[in-house]
Every structure is written in structure tokens, then in C-alpha cells.
C-alpha positions in Angstrom: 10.0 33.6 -15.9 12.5 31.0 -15.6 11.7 31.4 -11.0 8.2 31.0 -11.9 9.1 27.4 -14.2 11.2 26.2 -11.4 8.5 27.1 -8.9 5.8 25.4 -10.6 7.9 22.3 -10.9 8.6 22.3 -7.5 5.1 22.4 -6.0 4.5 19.5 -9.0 6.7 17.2 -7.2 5.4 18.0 -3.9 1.9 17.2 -5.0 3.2 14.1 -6.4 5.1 12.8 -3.0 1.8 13.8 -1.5 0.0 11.3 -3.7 2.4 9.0 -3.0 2.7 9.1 0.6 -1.4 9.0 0.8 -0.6 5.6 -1.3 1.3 4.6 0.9 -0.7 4.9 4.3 -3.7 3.4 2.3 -1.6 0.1 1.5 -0.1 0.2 5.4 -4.0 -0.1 6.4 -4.5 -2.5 3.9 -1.8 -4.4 5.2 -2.4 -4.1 8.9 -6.4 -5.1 7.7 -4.9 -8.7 6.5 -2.4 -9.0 9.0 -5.6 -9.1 11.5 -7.4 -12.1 9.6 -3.8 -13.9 9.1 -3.7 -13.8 12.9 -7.0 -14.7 13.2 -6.9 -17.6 10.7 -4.2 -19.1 13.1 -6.8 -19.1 16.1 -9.1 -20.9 13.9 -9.1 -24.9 13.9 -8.6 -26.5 10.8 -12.1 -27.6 9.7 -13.3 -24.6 10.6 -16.0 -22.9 8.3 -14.7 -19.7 6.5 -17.0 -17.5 4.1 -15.7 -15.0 2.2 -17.6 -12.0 1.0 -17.6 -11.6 -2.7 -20.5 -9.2 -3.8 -23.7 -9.5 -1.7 -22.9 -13.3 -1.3 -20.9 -15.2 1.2 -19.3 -18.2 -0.1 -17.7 -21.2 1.4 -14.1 -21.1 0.9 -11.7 -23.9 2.3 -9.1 -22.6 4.9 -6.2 -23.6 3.1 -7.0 -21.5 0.4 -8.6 -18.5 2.4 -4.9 -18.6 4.2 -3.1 -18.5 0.9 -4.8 -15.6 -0.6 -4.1 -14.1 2.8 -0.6 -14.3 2.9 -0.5 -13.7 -1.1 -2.3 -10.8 -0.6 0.4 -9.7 2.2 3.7 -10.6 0.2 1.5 -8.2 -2.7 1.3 -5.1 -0.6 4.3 -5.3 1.1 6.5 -5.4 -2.1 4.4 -2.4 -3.3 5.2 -0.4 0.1 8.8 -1.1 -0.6 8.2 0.6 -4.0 6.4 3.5 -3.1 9.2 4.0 -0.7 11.3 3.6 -3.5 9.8 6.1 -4.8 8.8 8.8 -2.1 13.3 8.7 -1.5 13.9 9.8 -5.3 11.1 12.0 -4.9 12.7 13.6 -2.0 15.9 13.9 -3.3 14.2 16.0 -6.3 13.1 17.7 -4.4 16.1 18.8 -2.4 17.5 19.4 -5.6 14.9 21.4 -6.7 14.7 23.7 -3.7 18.5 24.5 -4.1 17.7 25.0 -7.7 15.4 27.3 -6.4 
């Protein structure tokens, strides 16, 4: 009974760093994604046109601003890789613990 508890908690964590770690490569996308338009922001001149998608509409967005939500957006998503990492380590070492639990 109690093999079967341990067991179950076991594979719960593993789902859970699974979760995690598919997190994780989504936001490494993400980041690579506006990493891409921050380099291509630098090519552009600075009175350059920029539209932004919002909805079905394009709008007219000034480059200084289209830059800053850029690199906002960047300094966002690499803070929350650093916490999933955070987080996929003391999954990990659960984990271990659980397994010699087990």
C-alpha cells in the first residue's frame, strides 16, 4: 500500500517536471521569436514605419516604442526561464529523493 502511495507520487512529480520542461521550451521559442525582431529592429532606420498586429488590424506604432516592448518582453521571459529552471532543479532533486524512497 504504502509502495503503491510512493509510486503514485513519484510518476506525479514526473508529470509535473514534464509540464514544466514543455513550459520551458515554449518560452525559449518565445524568446528566440523576439530576439529575431530585436535584431531586426536594429537593421531598421529610425523613421522607419513599424505596424504591429493587434487583432485583424495593423497599427502604426513608433519604433521607440515597438523596441521597448521588444526588449521588455525579452527581460519578461528570460526571468521566467530562470524560474522554471528554478524549478525543474527542485523538481529533480524530489525526485532523486523520491526514487531512493522508492
Amino acid at each position: 500500500q504504502k509502495l503503491e502511495t510512493e509510486i503514485a507520487n513519484f510518476q506525479a512529480l514526473q508529470k509535473e517536471f514534464q509540464k514544466v520542461v514543455q513550459s520551458r521550451t515554449q518560452l525559449e521559442s518565445q524568446l528566440n521569436e523576439n530576439e529575431m525582431v530585436s535584431r531586426e529592429f536594429d537593421l531598421l532606420k529610425d523613421d522607419a514605419t513599424i505596424y504591429k498586429l493587434i487583432g485583424p488590424v495593423l497599427v502604426k506604432q513608433d519604433k521607440v516604442e515597438a523596441v521597448t516592448n521588444v526588449k521588455k518582453r525579452i527581460e519578461f521571459i528570460t526571468a521566467e526561464i530562470a524560474r522554471l529552471e528554478t524549478q525543474m532543479a527542485d523538481l529533480e532533486s524530489k525526485q532523486e529523493a523520491k526514487k531512493s524512497e522508492v
